[in-house]
VOPAGU-2260 file (C-alpha; in pm, 1 decimal, decimal comma):
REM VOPAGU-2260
SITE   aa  ch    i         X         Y         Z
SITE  UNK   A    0    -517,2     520,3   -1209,6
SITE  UNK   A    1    -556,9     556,6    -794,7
SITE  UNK   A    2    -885,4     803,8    -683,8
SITE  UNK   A    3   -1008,9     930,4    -363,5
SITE  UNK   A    4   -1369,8     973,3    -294,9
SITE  UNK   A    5   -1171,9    1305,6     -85,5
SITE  UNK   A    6    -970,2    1558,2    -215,4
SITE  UNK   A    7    -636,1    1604,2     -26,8
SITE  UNK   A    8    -595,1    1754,7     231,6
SITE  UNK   A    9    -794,8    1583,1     475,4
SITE  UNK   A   10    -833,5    1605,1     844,8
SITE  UNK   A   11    -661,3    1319,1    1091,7
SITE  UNK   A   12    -894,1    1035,6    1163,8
SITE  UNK   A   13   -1124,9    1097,8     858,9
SITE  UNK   A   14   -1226,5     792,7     594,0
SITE  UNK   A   15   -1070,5     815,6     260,2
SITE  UNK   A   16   -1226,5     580,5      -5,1
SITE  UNK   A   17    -942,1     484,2    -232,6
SITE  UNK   A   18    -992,9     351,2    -588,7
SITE  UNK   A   19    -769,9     169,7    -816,5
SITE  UNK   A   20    -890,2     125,2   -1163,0
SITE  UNK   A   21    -742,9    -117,0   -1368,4
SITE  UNK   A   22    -812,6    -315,7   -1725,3
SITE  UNK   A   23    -664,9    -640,2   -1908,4
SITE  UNK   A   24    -624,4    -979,6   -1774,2
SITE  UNK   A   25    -882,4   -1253,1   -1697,4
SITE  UNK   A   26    -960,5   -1105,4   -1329,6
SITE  UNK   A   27    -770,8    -858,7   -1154,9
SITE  UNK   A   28    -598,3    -848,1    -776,3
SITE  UNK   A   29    -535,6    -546,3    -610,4
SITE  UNK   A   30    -289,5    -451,1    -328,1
SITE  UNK   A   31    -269,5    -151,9    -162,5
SITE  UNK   A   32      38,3      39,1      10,7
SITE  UNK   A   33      95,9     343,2     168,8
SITE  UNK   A   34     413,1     542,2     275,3
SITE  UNK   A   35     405,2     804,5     558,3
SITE  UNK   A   36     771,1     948,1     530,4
SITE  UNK   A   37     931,9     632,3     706,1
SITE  UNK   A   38     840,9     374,1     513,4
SITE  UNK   A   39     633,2     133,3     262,6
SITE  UNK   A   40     381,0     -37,5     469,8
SITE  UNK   A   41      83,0    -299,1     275,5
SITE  UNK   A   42    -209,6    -187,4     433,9
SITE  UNK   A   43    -423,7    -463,0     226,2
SITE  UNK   A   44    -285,3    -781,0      65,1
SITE  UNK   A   45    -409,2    -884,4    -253,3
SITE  UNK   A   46    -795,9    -919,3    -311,1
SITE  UNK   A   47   -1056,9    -889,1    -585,1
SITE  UNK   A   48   -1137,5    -539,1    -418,8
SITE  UNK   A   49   -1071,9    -264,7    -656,0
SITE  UNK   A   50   -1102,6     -65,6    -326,5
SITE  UNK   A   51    -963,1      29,0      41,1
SITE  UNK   A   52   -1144,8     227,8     327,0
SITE  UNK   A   53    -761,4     450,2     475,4
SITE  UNK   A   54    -841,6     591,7     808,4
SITE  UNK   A   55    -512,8     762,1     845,9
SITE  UNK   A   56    -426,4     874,5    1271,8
SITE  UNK   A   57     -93,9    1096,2    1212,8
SITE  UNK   A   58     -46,3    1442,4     998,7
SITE  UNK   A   59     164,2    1401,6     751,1
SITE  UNK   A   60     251,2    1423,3     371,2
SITE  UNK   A   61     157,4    1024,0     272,1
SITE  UNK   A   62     272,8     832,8     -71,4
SITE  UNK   A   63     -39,3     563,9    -186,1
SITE  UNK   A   64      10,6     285,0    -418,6
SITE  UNK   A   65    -174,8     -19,7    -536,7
SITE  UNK   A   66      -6,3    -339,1    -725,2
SITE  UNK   A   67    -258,8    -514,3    -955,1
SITE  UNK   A   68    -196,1    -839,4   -1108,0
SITE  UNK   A   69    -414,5   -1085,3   -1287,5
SITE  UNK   A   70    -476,7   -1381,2   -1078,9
SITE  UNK   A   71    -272,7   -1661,1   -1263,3
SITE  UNK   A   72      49,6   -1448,0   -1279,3
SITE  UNK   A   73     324,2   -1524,3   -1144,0
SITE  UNK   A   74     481,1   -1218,0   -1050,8
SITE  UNK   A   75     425,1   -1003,5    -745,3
SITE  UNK   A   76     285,5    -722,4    -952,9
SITE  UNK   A   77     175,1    -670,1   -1306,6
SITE  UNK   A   78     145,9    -304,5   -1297,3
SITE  UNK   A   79     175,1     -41,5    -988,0
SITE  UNK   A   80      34,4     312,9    -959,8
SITE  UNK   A   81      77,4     562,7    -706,9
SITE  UNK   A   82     -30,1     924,2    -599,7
SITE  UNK   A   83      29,5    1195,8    -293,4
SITE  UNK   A   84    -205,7    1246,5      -0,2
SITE  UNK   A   85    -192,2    1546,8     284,1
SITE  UNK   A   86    -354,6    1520,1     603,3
SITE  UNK   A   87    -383,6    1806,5     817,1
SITE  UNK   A   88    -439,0    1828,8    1165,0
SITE  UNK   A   89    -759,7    2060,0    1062,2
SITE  UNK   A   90   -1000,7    2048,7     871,9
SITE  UNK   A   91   -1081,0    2192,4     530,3
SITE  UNK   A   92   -1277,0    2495,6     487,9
SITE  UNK   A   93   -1630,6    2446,7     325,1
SITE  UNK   A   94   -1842,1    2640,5     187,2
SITE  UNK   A   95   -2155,1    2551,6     238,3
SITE  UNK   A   96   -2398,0    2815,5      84,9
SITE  UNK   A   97   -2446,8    3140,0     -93,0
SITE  UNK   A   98   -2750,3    3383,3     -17,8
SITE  UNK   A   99   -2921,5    3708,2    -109,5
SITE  UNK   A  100   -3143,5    3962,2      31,5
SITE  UNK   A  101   -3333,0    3943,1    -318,4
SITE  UNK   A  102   -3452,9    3655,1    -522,9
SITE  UNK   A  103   -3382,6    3651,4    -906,6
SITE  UNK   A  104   -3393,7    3806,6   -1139,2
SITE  UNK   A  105   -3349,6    4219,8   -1044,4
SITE  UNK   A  106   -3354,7    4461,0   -1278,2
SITE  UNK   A  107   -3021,2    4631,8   -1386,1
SITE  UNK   A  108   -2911,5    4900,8   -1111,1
SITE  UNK   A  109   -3047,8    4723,8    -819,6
SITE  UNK   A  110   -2843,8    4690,4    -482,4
SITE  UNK   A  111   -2828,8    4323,9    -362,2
SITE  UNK   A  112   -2672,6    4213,0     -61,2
SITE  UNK   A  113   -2502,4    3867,8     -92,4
């Protein structure tokens, strides 16, 4: 399977921690791709890293995959995942807290602003 340490959407310029996680084989390589409409592009050749820092510049819809293979295969891949990314040219609404004019508990009836 591929995580982010971010759920999409995400704003232009921010740092998206992607994951690959992976099992079988003696030790594992990872590779990691990404698609932004016009095109696969490897963004990381193959390492030990189960991980990739994306700092993506443009908006866009994006396409990420990794490529894992055990380190005495031959082939270019032993197995490939991928998953959809947004970024947005703002930035997600958070919220950050919820408060009230009256600290817990109140009794049944009472008016609470929140």
């Amino acid at each position: 399977s591929i995580t982010t340490d971010k759920v999409s959407p995400q704003a232009s310029g921010s740092t998206i921690k992607i994951t690959a996680n992976a099992s079988g084989g003696s030790s594992l390589l990872y590779q990691f791709w990404i698609n932004d409409g016009s095109g696969w592009k490897v963004v990381r050749d193959y390492t030990s890293s189960s991980s990739f820092d994306w700092i993506p510049t443009s908006n866009g819809d994006y396409t990420i995959a990794v490529y894992v293979k055990d380190v005495n295969s031959k082939n270019s891949l032993d197995a490939s995942s991928s998953i959809k990314y947004s970024i947005m040219n703002v930035k997600p609404v958070k919220l950050n807290s919820i408060t009230t004019d009256k600290v817990s508990p109140q009794a049944s009836g009472s008016t609470i602003k929140i």
